[in-house]
C-alpha positions in Angstrom: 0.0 0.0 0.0 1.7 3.3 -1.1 0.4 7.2 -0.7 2.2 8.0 -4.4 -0.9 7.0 -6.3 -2.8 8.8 -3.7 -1.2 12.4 -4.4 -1.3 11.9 -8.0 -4.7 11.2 -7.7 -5.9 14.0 -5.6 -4.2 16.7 -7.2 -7.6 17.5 -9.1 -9.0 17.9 -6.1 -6.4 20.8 -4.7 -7.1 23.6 -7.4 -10.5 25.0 -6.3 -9.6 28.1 -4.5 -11.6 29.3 -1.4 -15.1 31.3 -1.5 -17.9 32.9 0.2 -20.3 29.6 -0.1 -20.4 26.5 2.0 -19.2 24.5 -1.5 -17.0 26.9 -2.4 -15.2 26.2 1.1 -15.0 22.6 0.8 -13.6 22.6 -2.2 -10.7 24.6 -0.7 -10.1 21.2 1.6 -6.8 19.8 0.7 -6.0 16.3 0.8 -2.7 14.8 0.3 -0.3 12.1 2.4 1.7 13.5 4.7 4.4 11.7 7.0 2.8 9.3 10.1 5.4 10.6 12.0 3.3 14.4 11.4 -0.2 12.8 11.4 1.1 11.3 14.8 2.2 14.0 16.8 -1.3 16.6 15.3 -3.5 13.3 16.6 -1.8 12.6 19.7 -2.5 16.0 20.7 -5.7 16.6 19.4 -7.7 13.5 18.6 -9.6 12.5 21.9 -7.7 8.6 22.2 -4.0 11.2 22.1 -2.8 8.2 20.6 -2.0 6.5 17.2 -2.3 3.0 17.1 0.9 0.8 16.0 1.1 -0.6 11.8 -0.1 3.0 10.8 0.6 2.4 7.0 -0.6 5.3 5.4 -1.5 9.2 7.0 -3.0 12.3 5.1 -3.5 15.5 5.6 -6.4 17.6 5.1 -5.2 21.4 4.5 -6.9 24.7 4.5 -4.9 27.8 3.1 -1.6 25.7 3.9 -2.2 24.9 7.3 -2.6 21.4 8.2 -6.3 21.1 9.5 -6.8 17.7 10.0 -5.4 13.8 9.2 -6.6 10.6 8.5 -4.7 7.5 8.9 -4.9 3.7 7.7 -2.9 0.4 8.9 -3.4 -2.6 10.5 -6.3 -3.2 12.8 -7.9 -6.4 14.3 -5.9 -9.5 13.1 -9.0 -11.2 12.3 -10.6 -7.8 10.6 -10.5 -9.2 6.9 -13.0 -12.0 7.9 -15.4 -9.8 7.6 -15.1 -10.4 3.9 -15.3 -13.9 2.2 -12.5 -15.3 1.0 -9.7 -12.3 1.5 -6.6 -12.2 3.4 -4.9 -9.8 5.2 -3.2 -7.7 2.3 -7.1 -7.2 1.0 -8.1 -4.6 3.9 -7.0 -1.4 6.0 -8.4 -0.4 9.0 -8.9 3.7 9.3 -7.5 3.8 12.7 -8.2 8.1 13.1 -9.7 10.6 11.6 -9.7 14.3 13.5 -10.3 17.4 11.7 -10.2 20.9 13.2 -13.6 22.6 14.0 -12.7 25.5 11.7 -13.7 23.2 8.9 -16.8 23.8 7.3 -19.9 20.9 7.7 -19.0 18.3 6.0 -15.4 18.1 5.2 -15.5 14.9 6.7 -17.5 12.9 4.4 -15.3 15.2 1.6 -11.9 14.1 3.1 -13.1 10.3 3.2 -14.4 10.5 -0.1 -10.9 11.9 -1.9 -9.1 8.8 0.1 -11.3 6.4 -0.4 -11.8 7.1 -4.4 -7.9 7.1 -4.3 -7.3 3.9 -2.7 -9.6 2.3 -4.7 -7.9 4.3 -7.9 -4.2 3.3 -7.4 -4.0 0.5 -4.6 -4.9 -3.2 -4.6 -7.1 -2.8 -1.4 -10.8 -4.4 -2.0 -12.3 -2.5 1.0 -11.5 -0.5 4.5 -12.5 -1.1 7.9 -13.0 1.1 10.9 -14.9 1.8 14.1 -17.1 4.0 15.9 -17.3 3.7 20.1 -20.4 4.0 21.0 -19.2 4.9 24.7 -18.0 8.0 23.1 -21.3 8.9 21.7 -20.1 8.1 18.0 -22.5 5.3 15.9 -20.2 6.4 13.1 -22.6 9.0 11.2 -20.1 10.2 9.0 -19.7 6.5 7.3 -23.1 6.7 7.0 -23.3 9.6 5.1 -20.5 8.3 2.9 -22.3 4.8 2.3 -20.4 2.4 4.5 -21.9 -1.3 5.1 -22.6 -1.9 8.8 -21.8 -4.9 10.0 -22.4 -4.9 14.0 -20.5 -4.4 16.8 -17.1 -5.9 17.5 -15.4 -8.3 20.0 -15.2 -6.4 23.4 -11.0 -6.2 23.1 -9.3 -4.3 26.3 -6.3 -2.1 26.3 -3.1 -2.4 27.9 -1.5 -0.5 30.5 2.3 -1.0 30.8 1.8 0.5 34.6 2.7 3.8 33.2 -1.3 4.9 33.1 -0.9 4.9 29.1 -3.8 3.0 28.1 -2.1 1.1 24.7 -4.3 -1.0 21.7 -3.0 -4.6 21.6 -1.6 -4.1 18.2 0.4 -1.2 19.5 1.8 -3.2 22.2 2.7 -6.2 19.7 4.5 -3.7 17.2 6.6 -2.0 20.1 7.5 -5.3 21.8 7.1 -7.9 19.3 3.9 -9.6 21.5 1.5 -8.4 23.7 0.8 -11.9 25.7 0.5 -11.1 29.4 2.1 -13.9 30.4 5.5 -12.6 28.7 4.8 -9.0 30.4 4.4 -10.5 34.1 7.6 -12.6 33.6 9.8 -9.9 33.0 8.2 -7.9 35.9 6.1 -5.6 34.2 2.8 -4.6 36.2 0.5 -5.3 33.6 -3.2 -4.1 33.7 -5.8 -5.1 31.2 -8.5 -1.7 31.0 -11.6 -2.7 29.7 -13.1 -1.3 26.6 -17.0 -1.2 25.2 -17.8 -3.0 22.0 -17.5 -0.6 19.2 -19.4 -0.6 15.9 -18.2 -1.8 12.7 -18.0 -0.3 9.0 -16.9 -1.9 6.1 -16.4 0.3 2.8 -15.9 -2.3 -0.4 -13.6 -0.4 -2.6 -13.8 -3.4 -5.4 -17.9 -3.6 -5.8 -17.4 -6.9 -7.4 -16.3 -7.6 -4.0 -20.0 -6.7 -2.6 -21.6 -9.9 -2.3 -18.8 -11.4 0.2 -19.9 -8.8 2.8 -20.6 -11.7 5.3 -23.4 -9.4 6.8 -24.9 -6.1 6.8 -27.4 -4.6 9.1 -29.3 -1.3 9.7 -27.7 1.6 10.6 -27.5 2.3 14.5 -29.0 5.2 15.3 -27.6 8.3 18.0 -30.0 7.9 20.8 -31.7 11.0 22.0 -32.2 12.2 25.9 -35.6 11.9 26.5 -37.2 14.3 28.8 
């Protein structure tokens, strides 16, 4: 998976200069790859986990009047993620681990900042479709995959984080890539106060970037929907 294809295929997408209308503004939305190393330190500051999850592959950028307003980033997620599809493997799927962009974005740069990276993986990569997650105990049932016609699938396996007894609260994958395992067993024996935090179920999108790929979709359900206070 490579971010060259990506900037060539955006650069249509970066010449529409900034206006008075709410279209006119989104087409002023920038998107282009950008190091992980820079998507990393912008989400660890402002995305509300302050952390980016180990086997980030790929990171953009979404700019406004050159000033980095945002990032998106893709990599390895749940080992067992591209089950959700029939018949692929591993190298079939990404899992959109983050994407935080700054309030000073007009409605709807979301759903146009998925859309440039999602027509451009499917444009000039040999991904067949994307995963990612929305954490309900957050409040999020993941309305802006809705908007930009993601399958859902359901919620996920309740996985906990790992705390390395510094009161960082890490993603298993994150653990395995800094360590090389994240078995608790190999963490007590080496005297590490290891503490499993428990985490909600989160629910699951799938975006099929081949559609002949469509009809493996093992499942797809309705659309969860943000539940209101009642009085």
């Amino acid at each position: 998976m490579s971010a060259a294809g990506v900037a060539e295929s955006t650069a249509p997408n970066l010449g529409a200069g900034p206006g008075s209308t709410p279209r006119a503004a989104l087409q002023s939305i920038e998107v282009r790859p950008i190091p992980v190393v820079v998507a990393k330190k912008l989400l660890e500051r402002e995305h509300y986990l302050h952390s980016l999850p180990g086997g980030t592959r790929l990171a953009f950028g979404a700019f406004l009047d050159q000033r980095l307003m945002g990032a998106l980033t893709l990599g390895a997620g749940p080992s067992q993620a591209f089950r959700l599809v029939e018949g692929a493997s591993a190298d079939d799927c990404a899992v959109l681990s983050r994407l935080w962009l700054s309030d000073e974005l007009p409605c709807n740069s979301e759903s146009r900042v998925l859309g440039i990276v999602l027509r451009s993986l499917r444009r000039h990569t040999s991904l067949k479709f994307v995963v990612t997650y929305a954490d309900p105990a957050e409040g999020h049932v993941g309305t802006v995959y809705q908007a930009t016609g993601w399958c859902y699938i359901g919620l996920s396996s309740a996985m906990p984080l790992y705390d390395l007894g510094d009161g960082v609260a890490r993603h298993s994958r994150s653990v395995a890539h800094a360590y090389g395992t994240h078995s608790v067993k190999h963490f007590s024996s080496r005297g590490v106060d290891l503490r499993l935090v428990p985490q909600s179920r989160k629910h699951c999108y799938v975006y099929v970037l081949d559609p002949a790929w469509r009809s493996r979709l093992r499942r797809s359900l309705p659309y969860p929907k943000r539940r209101c206070a009642c009085m």
